[in-house]
N, C-alpha and C positions, 0 to 999 in steps of 0.2 A: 697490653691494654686493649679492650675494646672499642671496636670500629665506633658504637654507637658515643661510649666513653672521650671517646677522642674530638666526636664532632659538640658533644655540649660542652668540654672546657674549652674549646677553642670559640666557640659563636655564642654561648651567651655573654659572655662579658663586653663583648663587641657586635653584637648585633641587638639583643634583648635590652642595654639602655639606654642608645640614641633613640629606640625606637619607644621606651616608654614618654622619654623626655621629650620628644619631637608631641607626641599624645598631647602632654600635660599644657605645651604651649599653646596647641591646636585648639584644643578645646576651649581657656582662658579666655584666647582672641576672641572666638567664636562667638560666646556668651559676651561677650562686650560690644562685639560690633555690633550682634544681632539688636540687641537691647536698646542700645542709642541710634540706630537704624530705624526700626518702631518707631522710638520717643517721638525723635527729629518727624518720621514722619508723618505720624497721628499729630502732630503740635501742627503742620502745615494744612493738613486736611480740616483740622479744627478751624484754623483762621478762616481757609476758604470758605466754609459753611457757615460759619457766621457771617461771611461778607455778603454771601450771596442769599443770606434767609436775611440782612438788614437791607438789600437791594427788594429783594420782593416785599418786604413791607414797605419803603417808600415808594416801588411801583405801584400798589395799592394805595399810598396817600395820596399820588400824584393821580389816580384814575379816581379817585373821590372830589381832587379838588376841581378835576375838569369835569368830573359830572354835577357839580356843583354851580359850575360855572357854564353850564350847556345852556344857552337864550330857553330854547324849548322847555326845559325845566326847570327854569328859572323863572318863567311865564308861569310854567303848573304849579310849583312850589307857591307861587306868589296868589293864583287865584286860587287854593285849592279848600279854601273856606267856600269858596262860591261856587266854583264849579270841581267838583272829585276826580269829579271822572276824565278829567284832562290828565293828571297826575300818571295813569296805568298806558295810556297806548303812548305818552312822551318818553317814558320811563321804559318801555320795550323797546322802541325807535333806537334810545343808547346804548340799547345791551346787545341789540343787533347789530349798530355802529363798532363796534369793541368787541371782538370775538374772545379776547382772554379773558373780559368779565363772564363767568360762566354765570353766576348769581348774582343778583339784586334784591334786596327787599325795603321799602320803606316800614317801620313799626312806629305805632303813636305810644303815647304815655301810658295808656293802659291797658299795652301788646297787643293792641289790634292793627291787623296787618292792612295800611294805606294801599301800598300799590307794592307788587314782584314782577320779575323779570327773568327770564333764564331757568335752567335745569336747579332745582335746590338738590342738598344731599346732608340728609342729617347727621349731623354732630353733637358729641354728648359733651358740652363743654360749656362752660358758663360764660354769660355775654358779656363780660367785662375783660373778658382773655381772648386773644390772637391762638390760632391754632392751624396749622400744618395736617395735612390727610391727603392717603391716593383714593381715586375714584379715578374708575375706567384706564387704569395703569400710566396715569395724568397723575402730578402733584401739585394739589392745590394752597391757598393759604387764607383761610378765612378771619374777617374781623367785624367786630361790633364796634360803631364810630354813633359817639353818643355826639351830638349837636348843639352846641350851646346858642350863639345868640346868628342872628341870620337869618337866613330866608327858611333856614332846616330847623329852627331853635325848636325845643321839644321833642324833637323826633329822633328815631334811632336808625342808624341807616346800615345793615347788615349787607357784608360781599363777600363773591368767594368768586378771588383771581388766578389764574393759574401761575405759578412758580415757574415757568419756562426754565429761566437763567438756574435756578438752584437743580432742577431737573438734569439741565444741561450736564452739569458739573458731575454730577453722581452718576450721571453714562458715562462721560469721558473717563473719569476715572476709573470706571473696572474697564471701559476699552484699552486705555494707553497703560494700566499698573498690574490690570488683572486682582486687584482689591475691593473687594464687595465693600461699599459705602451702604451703611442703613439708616438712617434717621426713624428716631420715635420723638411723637410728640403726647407726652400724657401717659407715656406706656403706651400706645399704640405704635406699632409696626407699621412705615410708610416703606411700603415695596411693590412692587405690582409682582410678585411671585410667590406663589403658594405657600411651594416647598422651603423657602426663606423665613416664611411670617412663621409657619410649623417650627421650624427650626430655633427659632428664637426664642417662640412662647414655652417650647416643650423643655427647653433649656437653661440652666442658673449661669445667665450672664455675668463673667467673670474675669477682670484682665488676665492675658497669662494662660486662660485654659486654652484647650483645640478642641474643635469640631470638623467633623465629619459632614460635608456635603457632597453632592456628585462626585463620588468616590474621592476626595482629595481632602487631607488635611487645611485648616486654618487657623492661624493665632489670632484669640480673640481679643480686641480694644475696646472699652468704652467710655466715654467722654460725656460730659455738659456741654452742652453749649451754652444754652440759655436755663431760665428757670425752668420751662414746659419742656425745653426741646435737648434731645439727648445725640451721641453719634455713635455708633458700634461700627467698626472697622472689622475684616475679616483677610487679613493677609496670607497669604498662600507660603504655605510651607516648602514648596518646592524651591522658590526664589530665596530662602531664607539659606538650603542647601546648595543652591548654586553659589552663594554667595560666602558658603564656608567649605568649598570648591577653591574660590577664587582666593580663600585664605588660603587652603593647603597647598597651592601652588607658589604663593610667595614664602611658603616655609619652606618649599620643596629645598632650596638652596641649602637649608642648615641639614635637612636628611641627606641630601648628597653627598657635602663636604663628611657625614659620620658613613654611608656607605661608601667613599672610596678610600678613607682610613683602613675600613674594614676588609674590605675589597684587596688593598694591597698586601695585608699577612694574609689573607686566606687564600689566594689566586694558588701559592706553589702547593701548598698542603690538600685543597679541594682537586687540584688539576690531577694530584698525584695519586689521590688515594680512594676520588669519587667520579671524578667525569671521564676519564681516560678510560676505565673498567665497566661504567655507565656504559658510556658511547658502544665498547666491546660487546657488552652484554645486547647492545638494541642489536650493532647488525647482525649477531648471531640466531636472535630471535626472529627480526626480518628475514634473513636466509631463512630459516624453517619453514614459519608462514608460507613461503613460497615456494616452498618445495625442496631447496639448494640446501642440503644437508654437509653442506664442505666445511669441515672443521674451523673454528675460529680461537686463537691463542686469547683468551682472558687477562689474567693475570695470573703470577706464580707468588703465593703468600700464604702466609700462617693466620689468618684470618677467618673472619668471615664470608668476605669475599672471596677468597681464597678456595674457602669451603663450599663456595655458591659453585665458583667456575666451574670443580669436577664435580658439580651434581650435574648444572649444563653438561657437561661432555658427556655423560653417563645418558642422561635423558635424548639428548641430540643423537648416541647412538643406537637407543632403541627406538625413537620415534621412525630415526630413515629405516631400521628394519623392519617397523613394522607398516610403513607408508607404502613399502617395496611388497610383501606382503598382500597388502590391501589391493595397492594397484593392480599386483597381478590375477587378486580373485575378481574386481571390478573390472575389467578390459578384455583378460583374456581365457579362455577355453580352456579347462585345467584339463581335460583329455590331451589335445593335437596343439597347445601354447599359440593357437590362431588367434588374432580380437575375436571376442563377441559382439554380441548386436547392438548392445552399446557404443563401443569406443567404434563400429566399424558405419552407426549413422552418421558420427560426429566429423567420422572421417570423408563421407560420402559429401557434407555438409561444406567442408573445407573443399572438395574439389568440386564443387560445383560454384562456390564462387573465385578460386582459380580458372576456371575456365570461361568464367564473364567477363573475365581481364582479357584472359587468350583470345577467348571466341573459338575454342576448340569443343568437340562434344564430349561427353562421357556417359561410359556403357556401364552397365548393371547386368552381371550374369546371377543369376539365381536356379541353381541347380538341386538335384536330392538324387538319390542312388536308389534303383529299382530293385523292390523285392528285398529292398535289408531288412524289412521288418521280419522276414520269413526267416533272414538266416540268424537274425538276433535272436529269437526266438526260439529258430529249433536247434541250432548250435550253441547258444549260451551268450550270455551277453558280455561274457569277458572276451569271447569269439569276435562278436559285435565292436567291439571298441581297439581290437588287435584290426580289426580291417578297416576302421576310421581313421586309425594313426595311420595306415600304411597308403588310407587314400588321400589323406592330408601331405603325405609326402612326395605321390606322385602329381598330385596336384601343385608341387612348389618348384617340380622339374620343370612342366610345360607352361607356365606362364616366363611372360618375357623377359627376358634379361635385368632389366632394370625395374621390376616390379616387386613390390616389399611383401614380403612375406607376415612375418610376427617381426616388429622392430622391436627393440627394449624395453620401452615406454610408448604408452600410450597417447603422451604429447610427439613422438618422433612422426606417426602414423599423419599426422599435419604436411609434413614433410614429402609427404610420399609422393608418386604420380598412380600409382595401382594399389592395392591392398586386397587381399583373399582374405575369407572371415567365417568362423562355423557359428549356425547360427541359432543350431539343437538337434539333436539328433542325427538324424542324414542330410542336414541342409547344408550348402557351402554355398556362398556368394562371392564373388570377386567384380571389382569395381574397378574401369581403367578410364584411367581420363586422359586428355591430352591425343583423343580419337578425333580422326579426320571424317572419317564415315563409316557407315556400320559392317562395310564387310570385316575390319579388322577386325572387328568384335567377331564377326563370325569365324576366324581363322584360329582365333584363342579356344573358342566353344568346339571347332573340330579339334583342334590337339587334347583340347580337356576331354573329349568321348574317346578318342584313339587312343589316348595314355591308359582310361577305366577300362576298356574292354581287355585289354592282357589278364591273364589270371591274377590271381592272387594267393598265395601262399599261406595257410590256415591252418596251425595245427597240421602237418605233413598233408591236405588235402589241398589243393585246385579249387578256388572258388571263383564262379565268373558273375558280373555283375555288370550293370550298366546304367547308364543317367539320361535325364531329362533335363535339357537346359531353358532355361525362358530367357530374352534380354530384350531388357526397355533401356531407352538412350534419350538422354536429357540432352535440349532440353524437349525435343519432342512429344514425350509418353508420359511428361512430368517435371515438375520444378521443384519437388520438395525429395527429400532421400524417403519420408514415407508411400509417395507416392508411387516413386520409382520404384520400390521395392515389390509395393502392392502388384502394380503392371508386372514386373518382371516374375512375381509367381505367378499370378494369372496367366502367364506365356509359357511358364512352365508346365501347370497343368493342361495345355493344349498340347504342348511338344508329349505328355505321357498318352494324351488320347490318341494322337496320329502314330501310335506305335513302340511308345521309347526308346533311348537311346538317338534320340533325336533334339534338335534346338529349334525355337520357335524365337521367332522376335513378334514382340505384342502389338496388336491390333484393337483398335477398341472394343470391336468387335467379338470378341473371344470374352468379354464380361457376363455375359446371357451363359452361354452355354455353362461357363464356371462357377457359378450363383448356381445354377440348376444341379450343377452335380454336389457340389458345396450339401444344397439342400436334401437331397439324394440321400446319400450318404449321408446324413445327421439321423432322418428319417428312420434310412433304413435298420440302424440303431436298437429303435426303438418298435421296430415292425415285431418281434421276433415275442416279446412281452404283449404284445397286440396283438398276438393269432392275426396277422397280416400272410404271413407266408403259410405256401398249402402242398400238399404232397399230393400228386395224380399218379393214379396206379395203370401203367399202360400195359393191357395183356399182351405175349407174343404166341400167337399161334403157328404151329408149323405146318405147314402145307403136306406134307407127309409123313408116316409115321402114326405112334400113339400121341394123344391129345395130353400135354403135360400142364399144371398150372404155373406158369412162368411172367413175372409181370417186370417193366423197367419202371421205375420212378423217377416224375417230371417235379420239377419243384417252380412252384408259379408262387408272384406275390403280387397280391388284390392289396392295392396300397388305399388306405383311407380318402383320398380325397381325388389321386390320380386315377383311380379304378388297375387294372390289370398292367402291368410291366414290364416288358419283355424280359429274358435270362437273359438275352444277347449286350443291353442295357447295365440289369444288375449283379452279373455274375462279375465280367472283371471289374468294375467298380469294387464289389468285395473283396477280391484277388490283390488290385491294385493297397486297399485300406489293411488287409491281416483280417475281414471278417471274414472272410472265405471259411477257415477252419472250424468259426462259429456255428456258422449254415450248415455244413459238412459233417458237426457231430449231432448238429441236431436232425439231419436227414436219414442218420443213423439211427439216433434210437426211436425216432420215429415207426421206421420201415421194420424194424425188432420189433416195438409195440403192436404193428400191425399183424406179423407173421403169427405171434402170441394169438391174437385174438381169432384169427383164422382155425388156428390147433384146434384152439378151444372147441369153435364151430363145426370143428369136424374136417376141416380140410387138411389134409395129410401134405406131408412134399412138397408146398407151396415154394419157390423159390423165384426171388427178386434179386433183382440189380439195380444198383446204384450205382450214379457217376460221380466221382472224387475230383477234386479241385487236384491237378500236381503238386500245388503249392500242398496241402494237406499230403501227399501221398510221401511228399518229400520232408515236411518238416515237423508234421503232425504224428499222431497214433491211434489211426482207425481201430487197430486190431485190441487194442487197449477199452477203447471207445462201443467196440461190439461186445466185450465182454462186459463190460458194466450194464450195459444195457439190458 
């Protein structure tokens, strides 16, 4: 049977209908609580707003009957056959007295307005009707008070009081429930919010439906209150979710009692056949992830599983060979199996904060081997790389006892306290930390020159060779391993100028001159394509004897921006780079060219001398060079 086979007859019949059934109760509840939850509480919001919209109308009857009964206006009321004009500054005096009467107005019989008082705010509603309206995000409650017998008989006496109390109630409410209470009176939207009044009118007011405001859901309510006056409730959907939350926690008990029914057949059968091989399969994946290719036993089965483990094993065996692989093209030197310039900063990296702990220094040697360009070159470059292996090897004699060579892994090289490292061509560096001061470094750099100078063994020839060492010592000449490295060839190219075969420890000093020769030599390059270099023909006459035409050739370069530059300057410069043979062939067919032209002219037996670089005499082919020419 099937792994897969095996897990559905066993879980769904025990997992798939407690959990429909726990569903069907959830929901049921839900739609019930929710429901009578609403009802209950639109049915108490309804009460309150009725209580407090029949409060503001008898707070308006009760400011009608006390302005009714104000001496001062009761005076005006009484003369205002004979004097009118009493009626309007008595009539302001009370509405100034009363700050919630916002309006006043007296009207006679045949709507001519007697005396007003206060801010008006028109309303489209007939004067036999009470009417509710916001103005100035205030809600007000206007009425028409017709006057029958009394000091007011005839008269109609129009107000508009502010609703404080029902105001009240409709902030507290969205403060303490988070329930948008809205009143319409007439169909008009009393809100003092825009995006509210929008929302309603744009909208088919409906119990039951939701709306969308300020990003949240709401169930919408709407109620009578009175004949004019309506109440739309907007409850928030969140709380309706919290609250069928607070039901699935009191079901939680019936899905636990069916999850630990379930829980007890499945515990031997899940442990045996899915989480013990699980668990297997993660640490063996973990191991990889981090490198640890150490075999891990799976499980032994006729499965799927089974089938999974020995592809794992199979995978797990070529990944570490080819991690091992990878490592070794990424870290180290496939010529001499030394680090490269990679694994040998990270390692420089590592011992210099080792040595912030210690408080010990460490040195950087930076060395390159003179004139290999000349032997790579004119012996072959398999020649070239048979005497990089064999300086890699004496190079692993004379460092100190306890200094690492090529470790295994390129994580060992952490480990280390020294490390040596090739870092292209002829460059080797070695890195010793755990230095007290710099002469030691200087003791390693003479055994490193003593060790190069012995011959070397080449194809049955004798090749002698020698180095230039630079060493910067952290943290003085730098705190970074690029740093350090930089100083320490800059030391080295001082150590070739004062002679090779010599070590220099860096001065800051020594940056001017190595920038200059840096540029030099980029320059000089490029001179050669620039008619920069020039050939002078120096005659030799002999003091006795016949007059023969005999010249030596001087080679000068008029550099573009330096003007004239000595040979003393760019000859070894070129010698030191491998342009030397450049110069050399072209001095060559130059001085042919010239003899040529001479013939031509008539001069017979013209014979010149050229001076040849050794380097050229030795690894080059003048005589090759004259005959092309």
């Amino acid at each position: 049977m099937k792994l897969q086979t095996k897990f559905l007859v066993i879980l769904f019949p025990l997992v798939v209908v407690p959990l429909l059934l726990n569903s069907y109760i959830t929901r049921h509840h839900f739609a019930e609580m929710m429901s009578e939850s609403v009802d209950q509480q639109n049915n108490i919001l309804k009460e309150q707003v009725l209580w407090n919209a029949d409060m503001a109308t008898h707070s308006t009857q009760e400011l009608l009957a006390e302005m009714l009964s104000y001496p001062e206006l009761v005076e005006a009321f009484k003369k205002r056959q004979e004097q009118p004009e009493l009626l309007q500054p008595r009539l302001e005096q009370f509405q100034k007295h009363h700050p919630r009467l916002r309006f006043v107005e007296i009207v006679a019989a045949d709507e001519a307005v007697i005396a007003q008082a206060g801010t008006p705010h028109p309303i489209n509603s007939s004067t036999d009707q009470s009417t509710f309206f916001d103005f100035e995000h205030q809600l007000y409650l206007q009425e028409y008070h017709h006057a029958g017998n009394g000091i007011a008989a005839g008269l109609t006496i129009r107000t508009i009081v502010r609703a404080r109390q029902l105001e009240t109630f409709i902030q507290k409410t969205r403060r303490t429930s988070n329930i948008l209470l809205i009143l319409l009176d007439h169909g008009r939207v009393l809100s003092k919010e825009e995006s509210i009044k929008q929302l309603l009118l744009n909208s088919d007011i409906q119990n039951g439906i939701s709306l969308l405001w300020n990003s949240n859901n709401y169930l919408v309510n709407k109620t009578n209150i009175t004949n004019q006056l309506e109440m739309v409730t907007l409850t928030p959907t969140v709380e309706m979710e919290a609250s069928g939350e607070a039901l699935n926690n009191m079901l939680f008990y019936v899905a636990m009692t069916a999850g630990l029914i379930s829980l007890l057949i499945l515990h031997r059968s899940v442990a045996t056949l899915v989480t013990i091989p699980l668990h297997r399969f993660h640490t063996l994946t973990h191991n990889i992830i981090n490198g640890n290719f150490k075999p891990v036993k799976v499980v032994n089965r006729e499965d799927e599983l089974g089938e999974l483990s020995k592809s794992m094993e199979t995978m797990r065996q070529h990944l570490q060979d080819t991690s091992e692989h990878i490592e070794e093209l990424a870290y180290f030197d496939s010529l001499t199996g030394l680090p490269n310039k990679v694994s040998f900063i990270d390692t420089i990296q590592h011992l210099i904060e080792k040595s912030q702990v210690s408080g010990h220094q460490v040195a950087i040697l930076f060395f390159d081997l003179d004139n290999f360009k000349h032997i790579n070159d004119g012996l072959g470059h398999e020649v070239g790389d048979e005497l990089l292996m064999q300086v890699s090897g004496r190079l692993k004699e004379c460092i100190r006892s306890h200094d690492v060579i090529a470790p295994s892994n390129h994580l060992a090289l952490h480990d280390a306290d020294e490390v040596i490292a090739r870092l292209g061509g002829d460059e080797f560096t070695l890195v010793l930390s755990k230095i007290n001061s710099p002469e030691e470094a200087a003791k390693v750099a003479a055994r490193i020159l003593q060790k190069l100078s012995k011959p070397f063994v080449l194809h049955d020839n004798d090749v002698f060779i020698s180095a230039s060492i630079g060493i910067s010592m952290y943290p003085k000449d730098g705190r970074t391993p690029e740093d350090l490295l930089k100083n320490a060839d800059t030391a080295m190219y001082a150590a070739k100028a004062s002679g090779k075969n010599h070590s220099r420890f860096y001065d800051s000093k020594m940056n001017k001159p190595v920038l200059e020769r840096i540029e030099l030599e980029a320059s000089m390059r490029s001179a050669l394509a620039n008619n920069e270099f020039i050939l002078y023909y120096q005659p030799k006459v002999p003091l006795f004897g016949d007059t023969r035409f005999e010249f030596e050739t001087l080679m000068r370069w008029n550099h573009s921006e330096k003007g004239m530059i000595s040979p003393g300057l760019f000859i070894p410069l070129a010698e030191d780079s491998g342009y030397i043979q450049t110069l050399g062939d072209w001095a060559i067919e130059q001085t042919c060219r010239q003899i040529e032209h001479w013939n031509r002219k008539g001069y017979k037996n013209v014979s010149v001398s050229t001076n040849l670089s050794p380097v050229q005499l030795n690894y080059g082919n003048p005589l090759q060079t004259i005959k092309q020419a």
